[in-house]
N, C-alpha and C positions, 0 to 999 in steps of 0.2 A: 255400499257396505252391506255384506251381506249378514243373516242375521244367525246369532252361535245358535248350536243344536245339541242336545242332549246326548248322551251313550244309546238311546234306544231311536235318535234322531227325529225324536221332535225335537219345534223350536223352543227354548229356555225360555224361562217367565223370563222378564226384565222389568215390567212395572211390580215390583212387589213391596207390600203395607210397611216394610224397613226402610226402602228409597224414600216412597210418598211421604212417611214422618221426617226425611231429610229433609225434603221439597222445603216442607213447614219453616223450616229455621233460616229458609234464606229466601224466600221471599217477604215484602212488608205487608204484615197484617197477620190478622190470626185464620185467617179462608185464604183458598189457594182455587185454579179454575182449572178444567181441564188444560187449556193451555200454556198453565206455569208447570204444570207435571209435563206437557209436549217437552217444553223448552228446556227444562233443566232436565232432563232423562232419557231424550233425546229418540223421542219415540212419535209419533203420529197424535194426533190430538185424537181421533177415534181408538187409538190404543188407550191414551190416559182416560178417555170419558169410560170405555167400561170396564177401565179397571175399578176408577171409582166408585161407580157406581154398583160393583161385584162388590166394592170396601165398605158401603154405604148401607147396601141390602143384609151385609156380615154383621152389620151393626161399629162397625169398626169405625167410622165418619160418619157424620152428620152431614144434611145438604139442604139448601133453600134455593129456589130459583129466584133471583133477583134481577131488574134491567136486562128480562132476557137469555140471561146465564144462569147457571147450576154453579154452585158455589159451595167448599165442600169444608169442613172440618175437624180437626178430632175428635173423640170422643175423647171423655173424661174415662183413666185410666179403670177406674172402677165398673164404665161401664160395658165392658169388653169383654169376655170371657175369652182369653186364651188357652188353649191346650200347650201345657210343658211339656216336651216333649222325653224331657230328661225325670221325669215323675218316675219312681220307683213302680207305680203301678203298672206300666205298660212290660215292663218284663215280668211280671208276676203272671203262671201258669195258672192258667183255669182252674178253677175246683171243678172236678170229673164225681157225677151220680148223683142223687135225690137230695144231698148234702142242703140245709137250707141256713144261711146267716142272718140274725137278728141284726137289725136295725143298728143297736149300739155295740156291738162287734163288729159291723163290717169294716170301719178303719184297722182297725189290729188286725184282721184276715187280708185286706189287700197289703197291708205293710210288712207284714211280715212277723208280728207281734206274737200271734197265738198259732200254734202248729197243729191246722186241723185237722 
């Protein structure tokens, strides 16, 4: 089986932090191992280990090496900082020249509140 490829033809992620939070729900226990993300993802246990551990470093899971194995879990939702991608801020235009915004203006200047 060969592996999908992207429009600019690299190969497509396929371990990503959306599958790995699947993984969680069907296997028993609250820790999962490299090899239950091989298994159910269907990818190479050297693919699951660094993806994990790219998740881990992200702060996105948690890991302890136990009887020899790395053993990995979620983090608590709060402690994750995601970027939305759908935030109002990312399509909001630069402010262009020496312009400077206080502290407690800057939410009404990236939202769109005060028209600088």
């Amino acid at each position: 089986m060969s592996r999908e490829r992207t429009d600019s033809g690299q190969y497509a992620e396929t371990v990503t932090i959306d599958r790995v939070r699947q993984v969680f729900s069907t296997v028993a226990g609250p820790a999962v191992t490299s090899a239950d993300i091989a298994s159910e993802l269907g990818v190479t246990a050297e693919a699951a280990r660094r993806k994990l551990n790219e998740f881990h470093g992200r702060g996105m899971l948690g890991k302890r090496k136990t009887a020899g194995r790395n053993i990995y879990w979620l983090q608590p939702a709060g402690d994750v900082t995601d970027i939305n991608p759908e935030d109002p801020v990312w399509g909001t235009e630069p402010i262009a020249g020496d312009e400077t915004v206080s502290e407690a203006d800057i939410d009404d200047v990236l939202y769109g509140e005060i028209n600088g």
